[in-house]
C-alpha positions in Angstrom: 79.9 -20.7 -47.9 79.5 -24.0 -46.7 81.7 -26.4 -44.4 82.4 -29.3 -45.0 81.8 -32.5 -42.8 85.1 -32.8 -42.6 86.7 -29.8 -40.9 83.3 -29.9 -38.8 84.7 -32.9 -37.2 88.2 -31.7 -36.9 86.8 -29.1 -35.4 84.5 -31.2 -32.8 87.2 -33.4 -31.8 89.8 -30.3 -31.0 87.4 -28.8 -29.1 86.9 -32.4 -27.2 90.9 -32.7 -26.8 90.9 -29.0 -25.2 88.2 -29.7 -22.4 89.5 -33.2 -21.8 93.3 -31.3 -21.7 91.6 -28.7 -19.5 90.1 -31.6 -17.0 93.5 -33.6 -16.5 95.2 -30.2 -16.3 92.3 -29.5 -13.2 92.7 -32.9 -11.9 96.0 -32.4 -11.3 96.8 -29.0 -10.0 94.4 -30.3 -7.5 95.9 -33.2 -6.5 99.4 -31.0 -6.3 97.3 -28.5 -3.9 96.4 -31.4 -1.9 95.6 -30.8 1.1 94.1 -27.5 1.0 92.0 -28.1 4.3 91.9 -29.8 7.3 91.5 -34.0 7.0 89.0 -36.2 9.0 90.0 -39.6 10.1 87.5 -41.8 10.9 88.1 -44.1 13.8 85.0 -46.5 14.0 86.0 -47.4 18.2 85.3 -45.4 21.1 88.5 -43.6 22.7 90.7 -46.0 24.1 90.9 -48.6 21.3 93.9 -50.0 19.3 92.5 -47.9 16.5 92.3 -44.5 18.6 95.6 -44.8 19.9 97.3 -45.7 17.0 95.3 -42.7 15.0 96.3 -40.4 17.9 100.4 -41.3 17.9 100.1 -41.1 13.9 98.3 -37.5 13.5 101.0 -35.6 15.6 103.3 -36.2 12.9 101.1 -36.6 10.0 99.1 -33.2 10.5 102.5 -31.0 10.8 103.7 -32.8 7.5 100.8 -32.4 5.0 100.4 -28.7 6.4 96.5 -29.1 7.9 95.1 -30.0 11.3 93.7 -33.6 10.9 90.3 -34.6 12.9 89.7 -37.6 14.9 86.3 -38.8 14.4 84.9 -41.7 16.5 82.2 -42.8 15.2 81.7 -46.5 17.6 79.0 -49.0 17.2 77.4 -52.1 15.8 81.5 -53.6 15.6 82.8 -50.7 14.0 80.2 -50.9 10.9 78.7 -47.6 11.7 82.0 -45.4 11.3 83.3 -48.0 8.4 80.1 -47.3 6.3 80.4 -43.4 7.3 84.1 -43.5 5.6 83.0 -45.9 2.9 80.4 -43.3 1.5 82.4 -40.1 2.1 83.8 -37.8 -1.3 86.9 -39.8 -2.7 88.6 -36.8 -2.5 92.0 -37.5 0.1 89.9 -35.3 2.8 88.0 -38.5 4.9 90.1 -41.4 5.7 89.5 -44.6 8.4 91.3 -46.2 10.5 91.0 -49.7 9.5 91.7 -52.9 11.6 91.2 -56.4 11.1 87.9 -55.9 13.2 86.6 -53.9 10.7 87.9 -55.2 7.5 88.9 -58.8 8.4 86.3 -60.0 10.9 82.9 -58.2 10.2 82.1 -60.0 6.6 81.8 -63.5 8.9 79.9 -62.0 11.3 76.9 -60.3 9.2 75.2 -61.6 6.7 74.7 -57.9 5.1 77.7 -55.2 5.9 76.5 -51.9 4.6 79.8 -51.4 3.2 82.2 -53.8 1.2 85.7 -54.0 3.1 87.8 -54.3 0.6 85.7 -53.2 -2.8 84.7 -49.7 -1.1 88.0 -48.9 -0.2 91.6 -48.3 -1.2 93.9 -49.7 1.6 96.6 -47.2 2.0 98.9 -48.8 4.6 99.4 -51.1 7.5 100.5 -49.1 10.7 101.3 -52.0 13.1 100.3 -55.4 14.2 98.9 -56.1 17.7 99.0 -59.0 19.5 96.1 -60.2 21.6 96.7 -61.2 25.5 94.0 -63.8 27.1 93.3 -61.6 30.6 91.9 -62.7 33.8 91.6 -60.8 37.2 94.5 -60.4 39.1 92.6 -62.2 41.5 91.0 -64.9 39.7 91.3 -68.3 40.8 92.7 -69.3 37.2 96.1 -68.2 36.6 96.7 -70.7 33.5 95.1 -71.3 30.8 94.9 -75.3 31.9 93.6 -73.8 34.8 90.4 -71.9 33.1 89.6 -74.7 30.2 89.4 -76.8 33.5 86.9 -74.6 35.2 85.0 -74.4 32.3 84.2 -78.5 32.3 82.4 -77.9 35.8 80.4 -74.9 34.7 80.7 -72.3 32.0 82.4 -69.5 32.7 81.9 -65.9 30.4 84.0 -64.3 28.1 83.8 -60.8 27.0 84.0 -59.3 24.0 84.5 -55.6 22.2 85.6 -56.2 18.9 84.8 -58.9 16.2 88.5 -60.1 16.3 88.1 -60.4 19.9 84.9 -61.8 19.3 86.4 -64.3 17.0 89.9 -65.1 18.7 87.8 -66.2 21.9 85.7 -68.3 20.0 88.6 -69.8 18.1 90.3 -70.3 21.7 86.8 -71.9 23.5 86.7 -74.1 20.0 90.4 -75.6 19.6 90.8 -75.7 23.8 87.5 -77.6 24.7 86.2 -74.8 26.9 82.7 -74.1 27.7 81.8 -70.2 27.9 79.0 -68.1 27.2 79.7 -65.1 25.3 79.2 -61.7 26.5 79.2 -58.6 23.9 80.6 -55.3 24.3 80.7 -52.0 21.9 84.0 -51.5 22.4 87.2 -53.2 24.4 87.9 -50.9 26.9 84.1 -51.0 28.6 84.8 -55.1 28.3 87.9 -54.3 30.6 85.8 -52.4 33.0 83.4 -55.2 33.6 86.3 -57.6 33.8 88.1 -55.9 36.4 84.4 -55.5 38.0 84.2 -59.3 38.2 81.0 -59.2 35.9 83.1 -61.6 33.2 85.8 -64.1 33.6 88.4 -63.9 30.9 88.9 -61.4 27.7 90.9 -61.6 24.9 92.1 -58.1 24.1 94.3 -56.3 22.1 97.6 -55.8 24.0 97.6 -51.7 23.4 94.2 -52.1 25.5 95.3 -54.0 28.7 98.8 -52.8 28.7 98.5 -50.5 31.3 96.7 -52.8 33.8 98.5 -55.4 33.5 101.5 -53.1 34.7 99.2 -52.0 37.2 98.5 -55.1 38.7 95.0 -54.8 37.8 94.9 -58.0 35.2 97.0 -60.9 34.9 98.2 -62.4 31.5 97.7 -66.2 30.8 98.5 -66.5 27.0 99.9 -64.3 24.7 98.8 -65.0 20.6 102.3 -63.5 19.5 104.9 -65.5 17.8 107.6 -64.7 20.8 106.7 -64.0 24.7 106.6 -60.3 24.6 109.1 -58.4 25.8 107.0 -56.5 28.8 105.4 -59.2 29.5 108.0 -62.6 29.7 106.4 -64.8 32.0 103.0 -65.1 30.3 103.9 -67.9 27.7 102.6 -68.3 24.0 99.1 -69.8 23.3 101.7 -71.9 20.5 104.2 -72.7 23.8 100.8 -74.3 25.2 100.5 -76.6 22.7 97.7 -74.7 20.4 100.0 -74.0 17.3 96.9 -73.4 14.8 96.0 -69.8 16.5 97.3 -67.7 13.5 94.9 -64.8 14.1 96.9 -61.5 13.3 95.3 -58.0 14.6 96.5 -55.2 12.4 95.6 -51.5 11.8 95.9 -48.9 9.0 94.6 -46.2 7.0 92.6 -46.5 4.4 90.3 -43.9 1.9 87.1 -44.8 -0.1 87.6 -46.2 -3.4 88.5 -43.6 -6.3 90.5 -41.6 -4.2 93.0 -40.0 -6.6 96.2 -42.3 -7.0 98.7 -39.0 -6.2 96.7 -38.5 -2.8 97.1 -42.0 -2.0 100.5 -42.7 -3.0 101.2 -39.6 -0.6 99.3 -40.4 2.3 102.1 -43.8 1.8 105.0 -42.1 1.4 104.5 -39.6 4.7 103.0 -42.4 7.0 106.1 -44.4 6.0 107.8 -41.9 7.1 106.7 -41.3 10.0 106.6 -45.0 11.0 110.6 -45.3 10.5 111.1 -42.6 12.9 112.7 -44.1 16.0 110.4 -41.9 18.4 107.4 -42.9 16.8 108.0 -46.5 16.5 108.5 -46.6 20.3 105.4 -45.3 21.4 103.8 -48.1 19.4 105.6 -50.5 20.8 105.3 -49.0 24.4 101.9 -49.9 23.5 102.4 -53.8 22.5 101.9 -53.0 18.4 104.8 -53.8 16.6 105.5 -51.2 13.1 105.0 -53.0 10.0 104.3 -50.4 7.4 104.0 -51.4 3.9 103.2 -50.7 -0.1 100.1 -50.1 -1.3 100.5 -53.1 -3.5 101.6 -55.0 -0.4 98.4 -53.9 1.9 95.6 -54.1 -0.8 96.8 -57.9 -0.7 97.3 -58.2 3.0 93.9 -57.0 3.5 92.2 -58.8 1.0 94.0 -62.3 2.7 93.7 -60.9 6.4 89.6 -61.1 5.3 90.2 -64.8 4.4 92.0 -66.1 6.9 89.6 -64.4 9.7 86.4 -65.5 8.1 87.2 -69.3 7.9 88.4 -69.0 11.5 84.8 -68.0 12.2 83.7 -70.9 9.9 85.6 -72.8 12.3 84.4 -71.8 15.3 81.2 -71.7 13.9 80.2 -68.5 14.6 76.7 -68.0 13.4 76.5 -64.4 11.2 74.2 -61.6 12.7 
């Protein structure tokens, strides 16, 4: 007996509706098991950093929730590239995420010519955890204790400025640029070993992340000249705005969040939202971030794919404008 053409392909095309029926059906008892095992976050700074701390405050509460230990990887070096193309290249599975920041995914695409990763095409930005704002640091004994006081040093011979991020990279260079002052640049990996030579006298002034210099600056150790926030911070109320001191046009804004390479499963993402969100209401947790200097501002995923896609724009024409020449 012979069949026909026509229940052959009726045939075909119920068998093709089964194993496609079969791989949603797999897809998402998955996703509903996820996690299943423990989760790495990648933090592309050495120990210390904005990004460390806030991945360390966020996993005490995000571990216990999803029901798996989470691992802090840092993975520093070359600006945070090296951890950021690790995370970019990782299974899009909900079981690698990064901490992001706007060093990593804001500054670094006008300060290399060639990224090996693309900051916002290779990833899906999950959520903003906080903003930071940035404090220009001297010794507590340095001879400048204003900023008037350093851009006038700087006309009689230049002074050095320290770096260990490409924000801080770029917000110093955006400061020498729109201020008039003459400095020679001095790189670091990271911001904390830029502190260390600052306090050791081997650099003049650093802008830094306020999580980072917190500490000393209770300690007596630096002194604060300019804050970049849009208020006089509420540790710190004598240091007054760069905007106060008449330079209105610094609108750099560090952030961090969390982010997973592109393809991750929608459900894994959307949930990864919904718990951080969660945990970044929570009166306890908010105020060890802002202990820190970072103010909360978690948001949507809609929201943060087109913060950090704007955040990349605004960072790389400051860079333009300081014309900072890419690597």
């Amino acid at each position: 007996m012979t069949r026909s053409p026509q229940r052959s392909r009726t045939r075909q095309f119920a068998a093709c509706c089964a194993l496609a029926l079969a791989a949603a059906t797999g897809a998402a008892q998955a996703n509903d098991a996820y996690p299943d095992k423990p989760i790495t976050i990648v933090v592309p700074f050495s120990p210390g950093s904005a990004t460390d701390t806030s991945a360390r405050i966020l996993t005490e509460k995000l571990g216990p929730r999803l029901g798996v230990p989470i691992v802090i990887e840092n993975k520093p070096g070359a600006s945070g590239t090296i951890g950021s193309s690790t995370a970019a290249r990782a299974a899009p599975d909900g079981y690698t995420l990064i901490l992001t920041s706007s060093s990593t995914h804001s500054a670094t695409p006008a300060l290399f010519r060639k990224l090996p990763y693309d900051p916002t095409g290779d990833f899906i930005h999950v959520i903003r955890i906080a903003t930071i704002p940035m404090m220009l640091v001297v010794r507590a004994n340095s001879p400048y204790g204003s900023v008037s006081q350093l851009v006038q040093a700087t006309r009689a011979r230049p002074l050095n400025y320290a770096y260990g991020s490409p924000t801080s990279q770029i917000a110093g260079a955006t400061f020498n640029s729109v201020a008039g002052a003459a400095a020679n640049a001095v790189p670091y990996k990271s911001q904390p070993p830029a502190v260390t030579d600052l306090l050791g006298g081997h650099v003049d002034y650093l802008f830094a992340d306020l999580s980072v210099v917190t500490s000393f600056m209770h300690g007596g150790k630096l002194r604060g000249i300019a804050f970049t926030g849009q208020a006089r911070s509420k540790d710190f109320p004598d240091v007054p705005t760069l905007a106060e001191l008449g330079y209105r046009n610094f609108d750099l804004v560090v952030w961090v969040g969390v982010a997973a390479p592109k393809d991750t499963p929608a459900p894994v993402v959307e949930r990864l939202n919904r718990e951080i969100t969660r945990i970044l209401s929570e009166p306890d947790s908010i105020a060890k971030f802002e202990a820190l200097g970072m103010q909360v501002a978690p948001n949507t995923l809609a929201e943060h794919q087109a913060f950090a896609q704007s955040q990349r724009q605004i960072w790389t024409q400051r860079a333009i404008d300081a014309k900072i020449e890419p690597q």
